[in-house]
C-alpha positions as CSV (number, residue, x, y, z in Angstrom):
1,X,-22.9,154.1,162.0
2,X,-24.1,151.3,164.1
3,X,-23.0,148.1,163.6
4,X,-24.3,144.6,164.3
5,X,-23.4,143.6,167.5
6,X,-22.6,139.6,165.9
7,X,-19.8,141.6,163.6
8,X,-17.4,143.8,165.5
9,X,-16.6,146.9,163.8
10,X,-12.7,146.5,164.3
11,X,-13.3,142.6,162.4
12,X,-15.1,144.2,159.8
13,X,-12.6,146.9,159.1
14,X,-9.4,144.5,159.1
15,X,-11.2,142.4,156.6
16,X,-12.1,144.8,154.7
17,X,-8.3,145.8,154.2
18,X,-7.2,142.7,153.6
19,X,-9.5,141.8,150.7
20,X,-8.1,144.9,149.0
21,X,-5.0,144.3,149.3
22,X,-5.2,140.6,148.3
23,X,-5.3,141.0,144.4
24,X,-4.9,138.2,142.5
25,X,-3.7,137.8,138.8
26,X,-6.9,138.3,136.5
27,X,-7.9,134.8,135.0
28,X,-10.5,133.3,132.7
29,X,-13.9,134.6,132.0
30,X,-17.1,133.4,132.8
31,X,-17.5,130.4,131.3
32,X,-20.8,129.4,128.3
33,X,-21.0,132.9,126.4
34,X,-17.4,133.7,127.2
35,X,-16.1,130.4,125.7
36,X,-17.8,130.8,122.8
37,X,-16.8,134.9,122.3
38,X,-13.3,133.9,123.3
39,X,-13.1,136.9,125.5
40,X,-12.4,138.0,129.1
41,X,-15.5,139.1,131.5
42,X,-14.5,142.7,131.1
43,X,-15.4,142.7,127.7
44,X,-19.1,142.0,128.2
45,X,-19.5,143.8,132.1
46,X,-19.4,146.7,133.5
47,X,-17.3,146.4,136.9
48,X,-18.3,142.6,137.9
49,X,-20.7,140.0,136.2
50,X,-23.7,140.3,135.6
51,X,-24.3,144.1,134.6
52,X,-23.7,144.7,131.5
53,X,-21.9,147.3,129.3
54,X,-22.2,148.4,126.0
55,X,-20.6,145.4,124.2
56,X,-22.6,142.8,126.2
57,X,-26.0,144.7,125.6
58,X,-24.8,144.2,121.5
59,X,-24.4,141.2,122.5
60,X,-27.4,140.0,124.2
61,X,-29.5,142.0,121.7
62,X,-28.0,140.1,119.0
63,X,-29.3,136.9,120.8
64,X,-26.1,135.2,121.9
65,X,-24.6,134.4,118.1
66,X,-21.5,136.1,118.1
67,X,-19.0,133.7,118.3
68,X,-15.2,133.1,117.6
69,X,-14.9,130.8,114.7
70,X,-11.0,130.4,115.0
71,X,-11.7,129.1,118.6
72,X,-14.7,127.0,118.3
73,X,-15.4,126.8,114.5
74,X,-18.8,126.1,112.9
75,X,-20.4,123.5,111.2
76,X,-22.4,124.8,107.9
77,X,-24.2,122.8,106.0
78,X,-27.8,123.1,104.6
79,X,-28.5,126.3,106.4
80,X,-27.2,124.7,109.7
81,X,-24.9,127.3,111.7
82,X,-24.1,125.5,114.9
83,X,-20.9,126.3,116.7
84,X,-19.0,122.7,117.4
85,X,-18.7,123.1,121.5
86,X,-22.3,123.5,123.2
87,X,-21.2,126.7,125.7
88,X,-21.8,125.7,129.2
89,X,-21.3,126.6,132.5
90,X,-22.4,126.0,136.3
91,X,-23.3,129.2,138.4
92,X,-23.1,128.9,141.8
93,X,-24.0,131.3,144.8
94,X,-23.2,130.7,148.4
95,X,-23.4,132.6,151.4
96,X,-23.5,133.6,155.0
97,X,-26.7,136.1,156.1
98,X,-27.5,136.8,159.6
99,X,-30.7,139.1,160.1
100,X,-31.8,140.6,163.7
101,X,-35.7,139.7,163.1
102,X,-35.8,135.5,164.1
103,X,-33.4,135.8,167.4
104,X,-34.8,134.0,170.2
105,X,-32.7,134.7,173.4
106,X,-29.8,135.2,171.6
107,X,-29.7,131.6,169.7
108,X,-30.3,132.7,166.0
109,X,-26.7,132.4,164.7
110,X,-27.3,133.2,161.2
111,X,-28.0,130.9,158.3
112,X,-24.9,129.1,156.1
113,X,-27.0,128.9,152.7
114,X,-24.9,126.3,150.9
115,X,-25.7,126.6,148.1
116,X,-28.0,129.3,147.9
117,X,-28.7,128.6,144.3
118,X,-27.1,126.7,141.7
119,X,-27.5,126.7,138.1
120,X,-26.6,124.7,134.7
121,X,-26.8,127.7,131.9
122,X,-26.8,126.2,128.5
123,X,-27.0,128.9,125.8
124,X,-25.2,130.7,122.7
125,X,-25.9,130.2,118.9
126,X,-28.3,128.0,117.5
127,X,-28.4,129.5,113.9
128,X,-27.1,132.0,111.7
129,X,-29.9,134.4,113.5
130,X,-31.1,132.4,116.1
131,X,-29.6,131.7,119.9
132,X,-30.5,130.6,123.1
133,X,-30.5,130.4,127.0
134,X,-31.0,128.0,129.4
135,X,-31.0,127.7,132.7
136,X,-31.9,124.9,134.8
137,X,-31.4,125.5,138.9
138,X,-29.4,122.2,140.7
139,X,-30.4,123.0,144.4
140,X,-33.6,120.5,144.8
141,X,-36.0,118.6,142.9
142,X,-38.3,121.2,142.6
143,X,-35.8,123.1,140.2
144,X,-36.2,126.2,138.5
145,X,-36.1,126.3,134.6
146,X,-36.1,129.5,132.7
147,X,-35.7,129.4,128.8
148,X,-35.6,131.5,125.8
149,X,-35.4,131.3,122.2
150,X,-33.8,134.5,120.6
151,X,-35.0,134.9,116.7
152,X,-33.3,137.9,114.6
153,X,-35.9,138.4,111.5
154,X,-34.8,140.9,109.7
155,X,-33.3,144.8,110.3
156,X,-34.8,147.8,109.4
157,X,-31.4,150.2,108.5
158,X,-29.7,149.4,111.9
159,X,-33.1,148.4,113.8
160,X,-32.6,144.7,114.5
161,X,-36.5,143.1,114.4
162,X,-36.3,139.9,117.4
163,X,-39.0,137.7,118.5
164,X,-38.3,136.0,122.1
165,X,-40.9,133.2,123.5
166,X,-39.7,132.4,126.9
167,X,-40.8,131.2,130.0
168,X,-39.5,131.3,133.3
169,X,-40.5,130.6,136.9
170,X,-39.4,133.5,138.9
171,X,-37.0,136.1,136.7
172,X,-40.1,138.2,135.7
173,X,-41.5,138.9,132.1
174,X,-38.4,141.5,131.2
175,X,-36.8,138.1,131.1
176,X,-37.5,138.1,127.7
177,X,-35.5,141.4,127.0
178,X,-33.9,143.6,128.7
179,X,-30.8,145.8,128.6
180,X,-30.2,148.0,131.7
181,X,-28.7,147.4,135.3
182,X,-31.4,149.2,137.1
183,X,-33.1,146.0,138.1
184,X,-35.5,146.1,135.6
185,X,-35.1,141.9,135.2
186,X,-34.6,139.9,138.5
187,X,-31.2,138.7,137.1
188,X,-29.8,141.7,135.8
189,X,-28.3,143.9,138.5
190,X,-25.2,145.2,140.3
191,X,-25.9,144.2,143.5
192,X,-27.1,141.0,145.4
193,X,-30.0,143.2,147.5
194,X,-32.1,143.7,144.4
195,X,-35.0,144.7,146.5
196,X,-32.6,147.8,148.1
197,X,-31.9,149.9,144.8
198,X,-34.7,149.0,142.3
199,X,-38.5,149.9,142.2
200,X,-39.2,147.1,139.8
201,X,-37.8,144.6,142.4
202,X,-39.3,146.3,145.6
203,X,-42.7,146.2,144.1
204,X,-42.2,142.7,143.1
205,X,-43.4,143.6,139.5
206,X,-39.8,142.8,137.8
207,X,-39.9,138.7,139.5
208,X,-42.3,136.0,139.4
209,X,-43.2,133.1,136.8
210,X,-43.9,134.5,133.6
211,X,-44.5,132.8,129.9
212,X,-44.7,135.2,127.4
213,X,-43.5,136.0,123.8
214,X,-41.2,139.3,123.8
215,X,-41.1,141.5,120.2
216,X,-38.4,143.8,120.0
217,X,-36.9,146.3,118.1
218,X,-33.4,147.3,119.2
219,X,-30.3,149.2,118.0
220,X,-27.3,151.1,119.3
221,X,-29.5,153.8,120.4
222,X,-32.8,152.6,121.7
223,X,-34.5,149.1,122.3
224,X,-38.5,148.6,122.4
225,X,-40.1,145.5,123.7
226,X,-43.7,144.7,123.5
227,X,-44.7,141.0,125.2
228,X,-48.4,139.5,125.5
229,X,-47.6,137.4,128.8
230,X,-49.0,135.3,131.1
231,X,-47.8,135.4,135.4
232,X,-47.4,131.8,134.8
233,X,-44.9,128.9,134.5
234,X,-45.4,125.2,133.4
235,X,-48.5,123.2,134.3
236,X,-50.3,127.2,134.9
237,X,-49.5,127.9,131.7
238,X,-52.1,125.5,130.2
239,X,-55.1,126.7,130.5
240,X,-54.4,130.3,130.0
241,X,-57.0,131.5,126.8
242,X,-55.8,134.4,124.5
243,X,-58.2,137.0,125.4
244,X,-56.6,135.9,129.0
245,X,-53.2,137.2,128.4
246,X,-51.6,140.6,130.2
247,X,-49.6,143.0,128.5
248,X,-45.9,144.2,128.8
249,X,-44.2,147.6,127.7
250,X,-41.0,148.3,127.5
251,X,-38.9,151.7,126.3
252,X,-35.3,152.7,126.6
253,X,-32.9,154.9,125.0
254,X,-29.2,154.3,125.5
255,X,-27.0,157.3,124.2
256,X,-23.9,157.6,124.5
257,X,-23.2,161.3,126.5
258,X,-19.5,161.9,126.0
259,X,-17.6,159.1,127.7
260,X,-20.8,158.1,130.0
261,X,-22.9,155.1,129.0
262,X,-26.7,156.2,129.7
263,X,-30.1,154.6,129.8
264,X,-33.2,156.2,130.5
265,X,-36.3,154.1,130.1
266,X,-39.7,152.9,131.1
267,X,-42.0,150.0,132.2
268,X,-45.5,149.6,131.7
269,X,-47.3,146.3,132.7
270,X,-51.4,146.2,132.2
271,X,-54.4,144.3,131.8
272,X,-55.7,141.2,133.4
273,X,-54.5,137.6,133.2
274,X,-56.9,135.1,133.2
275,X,-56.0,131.4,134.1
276,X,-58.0,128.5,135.7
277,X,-57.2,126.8,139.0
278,X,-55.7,124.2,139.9
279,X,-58.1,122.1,141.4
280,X,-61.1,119.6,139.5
281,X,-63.7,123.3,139.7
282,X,-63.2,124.1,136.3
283,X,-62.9,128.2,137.6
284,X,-60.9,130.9,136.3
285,X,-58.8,133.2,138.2
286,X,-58.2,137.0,136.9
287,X,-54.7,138.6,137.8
288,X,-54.3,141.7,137.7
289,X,-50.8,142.9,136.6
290,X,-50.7,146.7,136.3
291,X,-48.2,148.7,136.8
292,X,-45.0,151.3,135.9
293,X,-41.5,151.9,136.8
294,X,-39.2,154.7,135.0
295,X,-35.6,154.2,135.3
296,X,-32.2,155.2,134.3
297,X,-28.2,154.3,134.7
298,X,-24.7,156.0,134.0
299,X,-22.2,154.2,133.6
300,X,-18.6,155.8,133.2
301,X,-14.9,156.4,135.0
302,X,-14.6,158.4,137.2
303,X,-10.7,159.5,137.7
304,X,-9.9,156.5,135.6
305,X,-12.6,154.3,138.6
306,X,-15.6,152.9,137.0
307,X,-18.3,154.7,138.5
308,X,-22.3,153.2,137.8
309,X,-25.0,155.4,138.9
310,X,-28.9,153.2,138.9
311,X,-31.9,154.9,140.0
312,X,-35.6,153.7,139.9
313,X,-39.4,155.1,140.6
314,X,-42.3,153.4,140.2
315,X,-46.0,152.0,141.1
316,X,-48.4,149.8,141.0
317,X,-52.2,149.2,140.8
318,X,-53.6,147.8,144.9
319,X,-55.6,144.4,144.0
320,X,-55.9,141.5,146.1
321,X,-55.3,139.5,143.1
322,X,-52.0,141.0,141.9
323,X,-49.0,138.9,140.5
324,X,-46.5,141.4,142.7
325,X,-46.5,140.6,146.3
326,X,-45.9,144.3,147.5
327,X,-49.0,145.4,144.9
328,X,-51.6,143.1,146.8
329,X,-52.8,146.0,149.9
330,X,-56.0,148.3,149.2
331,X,-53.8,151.4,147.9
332,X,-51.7,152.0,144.9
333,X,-47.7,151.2,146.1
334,X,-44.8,152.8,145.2
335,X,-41.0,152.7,145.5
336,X,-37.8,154.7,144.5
337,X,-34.4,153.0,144.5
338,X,-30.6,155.0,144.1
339,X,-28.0,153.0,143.9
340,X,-24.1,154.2,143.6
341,X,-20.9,151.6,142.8
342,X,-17.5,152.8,142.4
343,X,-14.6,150.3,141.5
344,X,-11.8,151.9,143.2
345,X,-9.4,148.9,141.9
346,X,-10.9,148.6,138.8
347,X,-12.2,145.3,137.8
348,X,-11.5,143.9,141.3
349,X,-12.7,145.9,144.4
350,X,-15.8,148.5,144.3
351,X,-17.8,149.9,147.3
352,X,-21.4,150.5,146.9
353,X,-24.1,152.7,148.5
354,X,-27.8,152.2,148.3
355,X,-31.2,153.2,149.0
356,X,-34.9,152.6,148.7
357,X,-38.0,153.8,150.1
358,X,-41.5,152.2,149.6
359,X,-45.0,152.7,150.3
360,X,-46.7,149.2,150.3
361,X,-51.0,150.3,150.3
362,X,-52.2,149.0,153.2
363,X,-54.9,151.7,154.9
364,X,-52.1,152.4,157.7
365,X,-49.0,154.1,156.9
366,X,-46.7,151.4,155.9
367,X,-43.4,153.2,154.8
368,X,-40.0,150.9,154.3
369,X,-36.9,152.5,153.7
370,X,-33.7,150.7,153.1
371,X,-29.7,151.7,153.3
372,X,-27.3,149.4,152.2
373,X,-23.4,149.8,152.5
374,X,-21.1,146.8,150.7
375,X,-18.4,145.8,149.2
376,X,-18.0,143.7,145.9
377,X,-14.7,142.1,145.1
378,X,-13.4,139.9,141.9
379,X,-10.9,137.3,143.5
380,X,-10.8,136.4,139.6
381,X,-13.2,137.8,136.9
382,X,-15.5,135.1,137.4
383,X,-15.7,134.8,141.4
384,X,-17.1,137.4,143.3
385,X,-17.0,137.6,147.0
386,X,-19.9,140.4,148.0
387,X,-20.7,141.6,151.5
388,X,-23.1,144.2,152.7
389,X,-24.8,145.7,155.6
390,X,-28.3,146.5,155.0
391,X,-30.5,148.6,157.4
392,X,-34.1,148.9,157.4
393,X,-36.8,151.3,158.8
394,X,-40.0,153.2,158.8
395,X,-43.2,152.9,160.3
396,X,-43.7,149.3,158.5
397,X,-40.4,147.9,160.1
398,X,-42.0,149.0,163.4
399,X,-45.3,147.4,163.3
400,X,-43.7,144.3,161.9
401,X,-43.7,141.3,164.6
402,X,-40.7,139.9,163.8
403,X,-38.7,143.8,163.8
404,X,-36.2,142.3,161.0
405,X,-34.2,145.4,160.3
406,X,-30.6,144.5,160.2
407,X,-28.9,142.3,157.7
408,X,-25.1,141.3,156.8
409,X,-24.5,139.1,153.9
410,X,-21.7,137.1,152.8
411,X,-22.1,135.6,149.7
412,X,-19.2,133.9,147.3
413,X,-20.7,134.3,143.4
414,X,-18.9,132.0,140.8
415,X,-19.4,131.0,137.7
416,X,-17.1,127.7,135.9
């Protein structure tokens, strides 16, 4: 293995060591849904925050109203159902990267990214079948906002029947619902290099603004999700007509195999898009937002080790106008993604492996493939320190001006 020459190997190694053996006492969890469930992290995540297990998919399906009535306690009246503490909390991620692609005679140093993002996430119960989440980004003025409004209507046997209008400006249009660690929904993965392990991220298809209005069906077993959608966020969002709007499919069936949590699933985007400029023109632009990704996750111990297993494959239509960056070349693109995390502390210290490889289109071979080695460790169960060495090539690294095919990552993830 060749290492950076900016991070000795012995440094690396000796650090490495001591993070495992520093093991603190486990502490509070997370704060906003935690608070309100009166739980620790564990209950609702699957080795670290944010992937989820099988308790915090009930959860999220339900739309965020379990609560603990002995801890918080309710306030009924009329048909009100509101818990009497608004569940908050203040994520905050800041890190260390240095790359190999912007050096100029040995005077790129790396970048101190502090913070690298910082969010106020309001959310929980806001009826007896009603939640919500918020999240409003602290970094600049130009903040992000994504919101949703979970509705529970009625359930079929044990098929729960949801409608979700959300809108977000950069978590993708599975923002509205989605289960699975595979990277399906920008938010909802394992690791920090989302764009390493999952074909939804690589492509670019599972990010970007999207406003749409997710229906779902969801149970124990399966979840479906069906959202007319627009790739757009706040003032693009006006003009958008309803014969304008793109479409969003969404299948998955999680069994239980034994003592492994599964998931196997697909994603189907299609159709056009059609909004207007933003100039005084009066024109229309059509985006094109087709594509597919098919996907799948275990999730079990492994001689008593948590032991995740994420893998990805999927492609996307070549347009000019195409809401995913990596979908915008002459030729169809496509990516797989494997990604393998095993928590050998459990619930503090788990070592990951990953890889990707991707086609991007263009008319010259433009392959990209991706390794990523890394480390993710809970100081408590809601701070996470993450590093990672990430190593890029192909014959698109190599024609690439800037040859940016090295990476290590520091990053401290907390959430209070």
């Amino acid at each position: 293995m060749r290492y950076p020459s900016f991070f000795p190997p012995f440094s690396l190694v000796i650090g490495l060591v001591i993070a495992v053996l520093w093991i603190p006492d486990p502490a509070n969890a997370v704060p906003a849904f935690a608070r309100q469930k009166a739980k620790p992290c564990t209950s609702c995540h699957f080795q670290h925050f944010p992937a989820l297990n099988k308790f915090g998919r009930e959860f999220r399906a339900e739309g965020y109203v379990m609560l603990d009535e002995d801890e918080q306690g309710v306030i009924r009246e009329d048909g009100l159902s509101l818990p009497m503490t608004l569940n908050t909390a203040v994520i905050a991620k800041l890190r260390y990267q240095k790359t190999n692609g912007n050096s100029k005679e040995g005077s790129d140093y790396g970048a101190i990214e502090w913070p690298d993002e910082a969010a106020l996430m309001v959310g929980g119960r806001l009826a007896e079948n009603a939640g919500f989440l918020m999240e409003l980004g602290l970094v600049d003025a130009n903040s992000f906002l994504s919101t949703k409004i979970h509705f529970n209507i009625t359930k079929v046997n044990d098929t729960r029947l949801s409608i979700i209008p959300f809108s977000t400006d950069g978590l993708g249009v599975a923002y509205g619902f989605e289960l699975l660690n595979t990277g399906a929904q920008r938010s909802q993965r394992p690791i920090e290099a989302r764009s390493s392990y999952s074909a939804a991220q690589a492509l670019g298809l599972g990010s970007g603004e999207a406003t749409g209005i997710a229906l779902v069906a969801s149970n124990d077993q399966f979840f479906l999700n069906y959202t007319p959608w627009v790739p757009g966020w706040g003032e693009s969002n006006t003009t958008v007509k309803p014969s304008g709007l793109s479409h969003y499919l969404r299948a998955a069936y999680t069994p239980a195999i034994g003592t492994v949590e599964a998931g196997f699933g697909v994603q189907y985007w299609y159709g056009e898009a059609t909004t207007a400029l933003n100039d005084e023109s009066g024109d229309t632009l059509d985006i094109e937002t087709s594509g597919w990704v098919i996907d799948a996750q275990a999730q079990s111990d492994l001689y008593s080790m948590p032991l995740g297993v994420y893998a990805s494959y999927g492609s996307c239509q070549g347009s000019a106008t195409h809401f995913a960056d990596n979908c915008q070349n002459n030729d169809d693109a496509t990516a797989f993604g494997l990604l393998a995390q095993l928590g050998f502390v459990p619930n503090v210290a788990a070592v990951y492996a990953a890889f990707r490889s991707m086609d991007i289109g263009t008319e010259e071979d433009a392959d990209f493939d991706v390794w990523v080695l890394g480390l993710n460790y809970m100081y408590t169960p809601n701070v996470r320190f993450e590093l990672f060495y990430e190593r890029e090539s192909g014959s698109g690294v190599d024609a690439r001006p800037s040859e940016q095919d090295d990476r290590l990552l520091f990053q401290l993830f907390a959430g209070f």
